[in-house]
C-alpha positions as YAML, in Angstrom:
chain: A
units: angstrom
residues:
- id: 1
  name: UNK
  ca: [-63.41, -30.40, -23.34]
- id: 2
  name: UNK
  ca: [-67.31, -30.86, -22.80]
- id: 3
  name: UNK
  ca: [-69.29, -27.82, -21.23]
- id: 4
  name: UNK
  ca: [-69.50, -29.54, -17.73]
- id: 5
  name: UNK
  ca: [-65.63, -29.39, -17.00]
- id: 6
  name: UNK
  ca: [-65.91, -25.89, -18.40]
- id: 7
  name: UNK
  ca: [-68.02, -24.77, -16.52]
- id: 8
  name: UNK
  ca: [-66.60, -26.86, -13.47]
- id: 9
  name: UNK
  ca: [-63.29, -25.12, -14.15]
- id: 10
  name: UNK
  ca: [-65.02, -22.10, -14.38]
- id: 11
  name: UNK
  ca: [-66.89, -21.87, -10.74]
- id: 12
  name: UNK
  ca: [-63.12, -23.20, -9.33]
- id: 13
  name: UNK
  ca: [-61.78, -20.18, -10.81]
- id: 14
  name: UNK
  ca: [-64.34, -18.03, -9.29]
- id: 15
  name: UNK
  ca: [-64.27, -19.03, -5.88]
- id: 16
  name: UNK
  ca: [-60.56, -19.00, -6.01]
- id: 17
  name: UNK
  ca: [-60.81, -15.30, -7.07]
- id: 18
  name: UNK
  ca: [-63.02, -14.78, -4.60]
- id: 19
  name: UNK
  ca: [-61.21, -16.53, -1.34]
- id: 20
  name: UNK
  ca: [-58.23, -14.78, -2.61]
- id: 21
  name: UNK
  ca: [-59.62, -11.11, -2.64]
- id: 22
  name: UNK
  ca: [-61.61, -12.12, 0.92]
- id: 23
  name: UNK
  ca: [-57.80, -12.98, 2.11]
- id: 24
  name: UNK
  ca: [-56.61, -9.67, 0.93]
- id: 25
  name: UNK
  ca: [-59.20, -7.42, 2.16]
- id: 26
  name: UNK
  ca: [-59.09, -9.23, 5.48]
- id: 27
  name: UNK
  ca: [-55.38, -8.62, 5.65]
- id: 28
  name: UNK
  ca: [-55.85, -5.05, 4.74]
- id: 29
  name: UNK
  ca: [-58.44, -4.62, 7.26]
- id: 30
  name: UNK
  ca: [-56.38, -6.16, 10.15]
- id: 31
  name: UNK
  ca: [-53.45, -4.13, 9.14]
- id: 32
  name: UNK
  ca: [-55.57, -1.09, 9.27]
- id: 33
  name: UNK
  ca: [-56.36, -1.17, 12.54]
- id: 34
  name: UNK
  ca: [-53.10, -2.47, 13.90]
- id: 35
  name: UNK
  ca: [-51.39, 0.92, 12.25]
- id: 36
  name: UNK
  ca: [-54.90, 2.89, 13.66]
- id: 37
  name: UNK
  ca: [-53.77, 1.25, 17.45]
- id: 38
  name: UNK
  ca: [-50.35, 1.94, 16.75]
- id: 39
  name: UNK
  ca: [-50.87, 5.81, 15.41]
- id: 40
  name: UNK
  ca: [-53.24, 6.14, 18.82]
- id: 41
  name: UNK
  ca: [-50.45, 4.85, 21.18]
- id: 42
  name: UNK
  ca: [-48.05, 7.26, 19.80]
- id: 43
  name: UNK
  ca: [-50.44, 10.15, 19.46]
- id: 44
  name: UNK
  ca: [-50.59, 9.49, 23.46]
- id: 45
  name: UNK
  ca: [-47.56, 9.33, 24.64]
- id: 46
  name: UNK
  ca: [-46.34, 12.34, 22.02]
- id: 47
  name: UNK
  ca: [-45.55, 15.15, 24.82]
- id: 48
  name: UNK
  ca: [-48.83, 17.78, 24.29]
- id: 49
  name: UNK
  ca: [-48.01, 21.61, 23.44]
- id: 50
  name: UNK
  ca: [-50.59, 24.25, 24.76]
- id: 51
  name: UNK
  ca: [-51.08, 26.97, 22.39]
- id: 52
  name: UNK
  ca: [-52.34, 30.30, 23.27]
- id: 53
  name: UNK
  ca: [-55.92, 30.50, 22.30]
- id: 54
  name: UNK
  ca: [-55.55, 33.33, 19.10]
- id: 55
  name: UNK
  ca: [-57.89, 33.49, 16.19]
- id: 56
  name: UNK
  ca: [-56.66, 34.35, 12.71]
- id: 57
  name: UNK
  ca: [-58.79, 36.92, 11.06]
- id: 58
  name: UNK
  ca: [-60.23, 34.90, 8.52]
- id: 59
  name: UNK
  ca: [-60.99, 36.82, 4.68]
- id: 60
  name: UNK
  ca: [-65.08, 36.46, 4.93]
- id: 61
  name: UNK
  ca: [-64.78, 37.86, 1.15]
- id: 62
  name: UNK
  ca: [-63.86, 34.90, -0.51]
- id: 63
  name: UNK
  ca: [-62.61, 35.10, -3.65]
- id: 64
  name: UNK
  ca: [-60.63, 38.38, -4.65]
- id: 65
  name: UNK
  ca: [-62.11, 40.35, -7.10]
- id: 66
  name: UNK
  ca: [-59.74, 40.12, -9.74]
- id: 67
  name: UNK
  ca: [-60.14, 36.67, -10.25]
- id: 68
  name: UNK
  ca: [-63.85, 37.18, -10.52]
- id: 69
  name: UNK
  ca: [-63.50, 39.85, -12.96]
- id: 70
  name: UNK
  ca: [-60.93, 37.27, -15.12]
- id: 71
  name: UNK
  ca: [-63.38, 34.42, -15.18]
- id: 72
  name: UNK
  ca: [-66.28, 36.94, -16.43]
- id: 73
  name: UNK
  ca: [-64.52, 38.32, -19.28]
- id: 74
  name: UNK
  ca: [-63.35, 34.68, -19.78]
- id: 75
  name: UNK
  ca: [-67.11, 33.30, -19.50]
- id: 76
  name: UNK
  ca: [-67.88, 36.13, -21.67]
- id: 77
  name: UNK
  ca: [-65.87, 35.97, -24.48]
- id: 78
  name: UNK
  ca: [-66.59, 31.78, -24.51]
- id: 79
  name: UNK
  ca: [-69.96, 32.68, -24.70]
- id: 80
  name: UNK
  ca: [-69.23, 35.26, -27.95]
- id: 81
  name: UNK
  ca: [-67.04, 33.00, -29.59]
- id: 82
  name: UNK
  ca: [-70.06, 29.70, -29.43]
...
């Protein structure tokens, strides 16, 4: 087989590739936003709750302070060890 039909065979294997990903994609897309259309539909006709408006008291500390302490003495002792 010369280089010409190589490379011949070559480019018709890349643009099949590449059609056939286009195809897919495009499929994927489409059924994307049928199931997005489909999801909004339902959301809408879902009957809607009303929930009393009450806020959760939120921890503004973060992380407790035994698990800081644990990854200090952890940090630590990595640090004496190296």
């Amino acid at each position: 087989m010369d280089i010409g039909a190589q490379l011949l065979q070559a480019g018709n294997l890349m643009l099949t590739g590449m059609v056939g990903v286009f195809v897919f994609l495009s499929i994927l897309i489409f059924a994307m936003r049928l199931l997005a259309n489909f999801a909004a539909q339902f959301k809408e006709v879902a009957p809607s709750t009303t929930r009393s408006k009450t806020t959760r008291a939120t921890s503004s500390q973060g992380v407790p302070q035994a698990h800081i302490a644990a990854i200090s003495a952890a940090v630590a002792a990595y640090r004496k060890n190296n």
